[in-house]
C-alpha positions as CSV (number, residue, x, y, z in Angstrom):
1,X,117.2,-73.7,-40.5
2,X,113.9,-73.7,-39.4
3,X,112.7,-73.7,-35.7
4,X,109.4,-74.2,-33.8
5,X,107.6,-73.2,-30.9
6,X,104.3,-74.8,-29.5
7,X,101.8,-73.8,-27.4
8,X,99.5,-75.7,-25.1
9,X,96.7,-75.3,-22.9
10,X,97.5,-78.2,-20.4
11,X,95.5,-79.7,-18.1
12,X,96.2,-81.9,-15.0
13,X,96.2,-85.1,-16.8
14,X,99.7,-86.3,-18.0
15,X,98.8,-88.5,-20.8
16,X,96.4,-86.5,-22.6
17,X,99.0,-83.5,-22.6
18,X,101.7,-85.8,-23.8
19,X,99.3,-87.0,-26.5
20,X,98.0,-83.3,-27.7
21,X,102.3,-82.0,-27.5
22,X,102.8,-85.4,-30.0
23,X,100.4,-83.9,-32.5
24,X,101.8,-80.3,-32.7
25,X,105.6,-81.5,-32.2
26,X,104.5,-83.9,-35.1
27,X,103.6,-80.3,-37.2
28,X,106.8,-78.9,-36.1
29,X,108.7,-82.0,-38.0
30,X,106.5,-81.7,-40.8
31,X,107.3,-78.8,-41.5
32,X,110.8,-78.9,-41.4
33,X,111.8,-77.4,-37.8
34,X,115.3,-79.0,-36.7
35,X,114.5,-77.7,-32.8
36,X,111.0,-77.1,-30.8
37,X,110.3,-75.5,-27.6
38,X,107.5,-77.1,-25.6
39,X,105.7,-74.8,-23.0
40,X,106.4,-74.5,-18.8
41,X,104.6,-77.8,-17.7
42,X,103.6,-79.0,-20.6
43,X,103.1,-81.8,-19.3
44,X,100.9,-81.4,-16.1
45,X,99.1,-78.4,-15.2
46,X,96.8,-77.3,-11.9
47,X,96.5,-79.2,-8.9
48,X,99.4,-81.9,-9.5
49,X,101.8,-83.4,-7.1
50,X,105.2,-81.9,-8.3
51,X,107.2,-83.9,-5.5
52,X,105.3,-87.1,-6.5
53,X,106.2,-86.6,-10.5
54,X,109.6,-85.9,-9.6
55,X,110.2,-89.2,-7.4
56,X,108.4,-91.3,-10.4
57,X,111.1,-90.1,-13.0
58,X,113.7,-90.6,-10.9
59,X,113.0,-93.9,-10.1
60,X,112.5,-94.4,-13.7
61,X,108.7,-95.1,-13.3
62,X,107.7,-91.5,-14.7
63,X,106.2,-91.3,-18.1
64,X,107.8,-87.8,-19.1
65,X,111.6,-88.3,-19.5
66,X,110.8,-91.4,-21.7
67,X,108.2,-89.5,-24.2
68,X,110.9,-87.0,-24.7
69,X,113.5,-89.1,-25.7
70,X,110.9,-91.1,-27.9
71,X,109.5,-88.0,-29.0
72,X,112.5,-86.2,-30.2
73,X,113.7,-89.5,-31.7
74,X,111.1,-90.7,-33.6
75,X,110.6,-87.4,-35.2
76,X,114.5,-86.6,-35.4
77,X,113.9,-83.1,-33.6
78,X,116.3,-81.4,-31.1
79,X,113.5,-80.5,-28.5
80,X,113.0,-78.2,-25.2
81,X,111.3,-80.5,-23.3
82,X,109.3,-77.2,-21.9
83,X,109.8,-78.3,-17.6
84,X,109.2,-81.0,-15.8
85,X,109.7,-81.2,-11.8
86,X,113.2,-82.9,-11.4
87,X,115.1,-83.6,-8.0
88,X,118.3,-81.8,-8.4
89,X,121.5,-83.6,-9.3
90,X,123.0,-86.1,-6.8
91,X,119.4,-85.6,-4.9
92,X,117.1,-88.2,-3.6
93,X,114.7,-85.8,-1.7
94,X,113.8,-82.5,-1.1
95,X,112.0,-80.5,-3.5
96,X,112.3,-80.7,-7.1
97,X,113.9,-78.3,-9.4
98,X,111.6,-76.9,-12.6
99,X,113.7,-78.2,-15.3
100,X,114.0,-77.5,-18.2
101,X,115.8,-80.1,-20.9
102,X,117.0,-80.8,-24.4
103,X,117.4,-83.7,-26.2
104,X,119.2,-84.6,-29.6
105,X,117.6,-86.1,-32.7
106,X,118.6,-89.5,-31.4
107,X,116.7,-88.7,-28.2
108,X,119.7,-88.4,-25.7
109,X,119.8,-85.3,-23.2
110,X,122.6,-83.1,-23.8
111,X,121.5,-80.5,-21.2
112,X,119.2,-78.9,-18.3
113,X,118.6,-76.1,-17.0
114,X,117.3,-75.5,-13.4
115,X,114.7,-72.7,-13.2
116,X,116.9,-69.8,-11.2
117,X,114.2,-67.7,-10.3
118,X,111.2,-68.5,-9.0
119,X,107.5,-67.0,-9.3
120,X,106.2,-66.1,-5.6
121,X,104.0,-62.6,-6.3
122,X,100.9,-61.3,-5.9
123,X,98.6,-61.4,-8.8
124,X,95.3,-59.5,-9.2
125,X,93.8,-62.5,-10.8
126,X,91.7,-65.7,-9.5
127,X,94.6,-67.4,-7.8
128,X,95.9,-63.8,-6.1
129,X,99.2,-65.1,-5.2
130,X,101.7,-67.3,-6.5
131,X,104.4,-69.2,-4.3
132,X,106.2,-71.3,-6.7
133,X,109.2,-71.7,-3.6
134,X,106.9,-73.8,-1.7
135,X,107.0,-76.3,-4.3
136,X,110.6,-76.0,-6.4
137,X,114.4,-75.4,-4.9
138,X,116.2,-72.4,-7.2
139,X,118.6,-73.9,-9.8
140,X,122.1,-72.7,-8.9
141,X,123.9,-72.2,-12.9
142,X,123.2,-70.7,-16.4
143,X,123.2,-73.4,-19.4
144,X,124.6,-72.6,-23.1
145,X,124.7,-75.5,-25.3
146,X,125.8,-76.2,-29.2
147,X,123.0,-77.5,-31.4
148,X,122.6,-78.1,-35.0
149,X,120.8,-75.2,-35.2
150,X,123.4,-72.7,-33.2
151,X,124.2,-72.4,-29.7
152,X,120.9,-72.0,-27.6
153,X,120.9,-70.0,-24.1
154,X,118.1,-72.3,-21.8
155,X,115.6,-70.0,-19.5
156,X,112.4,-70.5,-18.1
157,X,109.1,-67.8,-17.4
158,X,109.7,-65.7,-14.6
159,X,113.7,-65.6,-15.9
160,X,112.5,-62.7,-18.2
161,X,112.6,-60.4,-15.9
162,X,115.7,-60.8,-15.0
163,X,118.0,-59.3,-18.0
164,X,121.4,-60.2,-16.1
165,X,120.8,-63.7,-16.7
166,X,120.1,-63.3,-20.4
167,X,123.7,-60.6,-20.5
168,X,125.2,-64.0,-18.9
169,X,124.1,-65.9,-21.9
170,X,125.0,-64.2,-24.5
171,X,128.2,-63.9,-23.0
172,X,128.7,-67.4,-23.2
173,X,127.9,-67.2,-26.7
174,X,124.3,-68.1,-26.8
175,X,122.8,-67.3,-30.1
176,X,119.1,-68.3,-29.8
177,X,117.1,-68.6,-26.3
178,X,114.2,-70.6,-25.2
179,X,111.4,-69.2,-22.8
180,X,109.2,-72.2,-21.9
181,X,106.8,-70.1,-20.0
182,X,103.3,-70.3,-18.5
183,X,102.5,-66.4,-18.2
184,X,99.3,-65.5,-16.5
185,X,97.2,-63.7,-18.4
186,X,97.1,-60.2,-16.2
187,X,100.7,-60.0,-15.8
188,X,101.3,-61.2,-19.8
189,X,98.6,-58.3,-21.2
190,X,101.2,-56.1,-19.3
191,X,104.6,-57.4,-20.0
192,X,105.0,-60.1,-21.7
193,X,105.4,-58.8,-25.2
194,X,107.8,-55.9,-23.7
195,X,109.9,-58.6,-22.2
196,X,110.8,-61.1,-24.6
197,X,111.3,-58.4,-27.4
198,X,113.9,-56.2,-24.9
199,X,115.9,-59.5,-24.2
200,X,115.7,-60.6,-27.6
201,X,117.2,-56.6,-28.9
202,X,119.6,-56.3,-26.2
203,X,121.0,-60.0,-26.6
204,X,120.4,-59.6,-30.3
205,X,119.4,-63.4,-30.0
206,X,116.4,-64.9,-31.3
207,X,114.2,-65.5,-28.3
208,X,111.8,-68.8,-28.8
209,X,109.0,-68.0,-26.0
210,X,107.0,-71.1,-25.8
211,X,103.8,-70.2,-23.3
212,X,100.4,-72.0,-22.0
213,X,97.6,-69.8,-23.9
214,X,94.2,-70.5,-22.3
215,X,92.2,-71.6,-19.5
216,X,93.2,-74.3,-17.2
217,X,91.8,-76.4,-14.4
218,X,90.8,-74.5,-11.3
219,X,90.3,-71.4,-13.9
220,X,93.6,-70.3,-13.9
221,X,94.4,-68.3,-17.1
222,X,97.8,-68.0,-19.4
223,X,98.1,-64.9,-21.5
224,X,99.3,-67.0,-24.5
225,X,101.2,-65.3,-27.7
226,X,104.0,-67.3,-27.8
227,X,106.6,-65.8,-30.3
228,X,109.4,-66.3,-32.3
229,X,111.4,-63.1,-32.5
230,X,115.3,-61.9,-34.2
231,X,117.8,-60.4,-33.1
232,X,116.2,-56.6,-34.1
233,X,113.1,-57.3,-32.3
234,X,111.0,-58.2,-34.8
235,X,108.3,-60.8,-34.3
236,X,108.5,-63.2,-36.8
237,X,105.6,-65.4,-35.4
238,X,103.6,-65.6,-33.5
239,X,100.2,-67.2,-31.6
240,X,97.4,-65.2,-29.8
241,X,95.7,-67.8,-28.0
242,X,94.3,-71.8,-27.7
243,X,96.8,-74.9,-28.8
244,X,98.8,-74.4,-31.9
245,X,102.7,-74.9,-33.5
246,X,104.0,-71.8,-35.2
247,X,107.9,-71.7,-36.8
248,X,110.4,-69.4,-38.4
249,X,113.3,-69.8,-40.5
250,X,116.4,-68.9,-38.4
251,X,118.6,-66.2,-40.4
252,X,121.7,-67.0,-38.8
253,X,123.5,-65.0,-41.7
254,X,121.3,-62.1,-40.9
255,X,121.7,-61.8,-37.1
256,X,126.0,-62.1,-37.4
257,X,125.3,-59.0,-39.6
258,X,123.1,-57.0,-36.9
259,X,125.6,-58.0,-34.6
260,X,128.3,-56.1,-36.8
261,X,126.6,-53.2,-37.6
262,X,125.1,-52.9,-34.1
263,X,128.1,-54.1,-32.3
264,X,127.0,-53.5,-28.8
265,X,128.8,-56.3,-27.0
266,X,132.2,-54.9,-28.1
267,X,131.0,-51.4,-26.7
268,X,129.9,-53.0,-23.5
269,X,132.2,-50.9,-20.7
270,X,131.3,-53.4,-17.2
271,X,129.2,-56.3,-16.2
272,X,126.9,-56.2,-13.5
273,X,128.8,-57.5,-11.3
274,X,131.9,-54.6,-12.1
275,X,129.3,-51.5,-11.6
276,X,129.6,-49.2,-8.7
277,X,127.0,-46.7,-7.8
278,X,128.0,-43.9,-6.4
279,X,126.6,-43.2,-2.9
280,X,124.9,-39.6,-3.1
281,X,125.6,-38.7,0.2
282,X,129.5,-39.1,-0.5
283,X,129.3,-37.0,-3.8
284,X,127.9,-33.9,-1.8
């Protein structure tokens, strides 16, 4: 089956970002891709109220959750709705989560994931420092879910540099995983690429990195080259920079075959969790 990834360049207002992810989701569906990933905040991007966003969709008065499930309907795609500031379950208050969710072709959600790591570093760039805490709560639990397509591991950004989580989903049995990620462009020149090819070869999943590529309100700058890559690391697409949809045929044949002739989960002798390290100054 096919599958698609989109990147934006969003700004801060909602409507024209929902308008410009309609016309690349629409190339997505056109040509052929049964599930899209959206970019990290597709939606709204710069100086936005996250709490206020959050309160409007959960009062039902929020424009996002509905374009998603309209969205995903209307052109009969399972989609990564990219993330959107959500309270967290059974919540009324407090800070939001970064969310990330998937709808069905008939535009019901049949999952979300809760960001689980969140960006607060220093960054040699225009902004200088990042505090995505001050904003979001942590999402507490790892999300695995069957689609039409195969059974998709959920992540977000800053998660790529954390290959425990991604050992925890395949684990579970995830066979593809979606990055909705909004990379800076210093610390995406340096990593990015290295990252989401290492978790795509030592999952042996294929990774769908959706990321902002460009320059956004208040000059902040995303590195861009959102990818589709296989289980043996090989980019099958990708997208240097600007607005654009780019898709790949999912060998699902192909990747149960690296798996066999690369069986490395069966080799696999502890979890993180199970390994000791032994304390040098007991082993002299």
């Amino acid at each position: 089956m096919s599958v698609a990834v989109i990147q934006m360049v969003s700004g801060e207002t909602i409507a024209d970002n929902l308008a410009k992810a309609r016309c690349l989701l629409e190339q997505a569906a056109d040509g052929g891709a049964r599930l899209a990933v959206l970019p990290e905040n597709f939606a709204a991007m710069g100086k936005i109220d996250v709490a206020q966003i959050a309160a409007l969709e959960a009062e039902q008065r929020g424009p996002i959750l509905p374009w998603l499930a309209q969205t995903a309907r209307e052109l009969g795609l399972w989609l990564v709705g990219g993330t959107l500031p959500l309270l967290p379950a059974g919540h009324r208050d407090g800070k939001p989560c970064a969310s990330s969710l998937l709808f069905n072709e008939f535009g019901e959600c049949v999952a979300r994931y809760d960001k689980l790591h969140l960006f607060d570093a220093a960054v040699d760039d225009q902004q200088g420092s990042y505090q995505e805490s001050e904003r979001y709560a942590k999402g507490q639990a790892c999300t695995v879910v069957e689609t039409p397509v195969g059974r998709l591991g959920m992540t977000i950004c800053y998660d790529l540099r954390f290959p425990e989580l991604y050992s925890a989903l395949r684990e579970a049995g995830a066979e593809l995983i979606s990055v909705p990620s909004a990379f800076t462009a210093l610390t995406g020149a340096a990593h990015w690429q290295v990252l989401v090819r290492a978790r795509a070869i030592e999952t042996q999943c294929l990774l769908l990195a959706a990321n902002q590529g460009g320059v956004h309100a208040a000059g902040r700058e995303t590195f861009g080259h959102s990818a589709i890559i296989d289980a043996w690391g090989r980019v099958l697409a990708e997208l240097p920079t600007g607005a654009g949809c780019i898709s790949s045929v999912y060998a699902r044949a192909e990747q149960a075959a690296i798996r066999q002739r690369m069986p490395i989960w069966q080799h696999k002798r502890f979890s993180v969790a199970q390994l000791a390290c032994a304390d040098t100054e007991d082993t002299q």
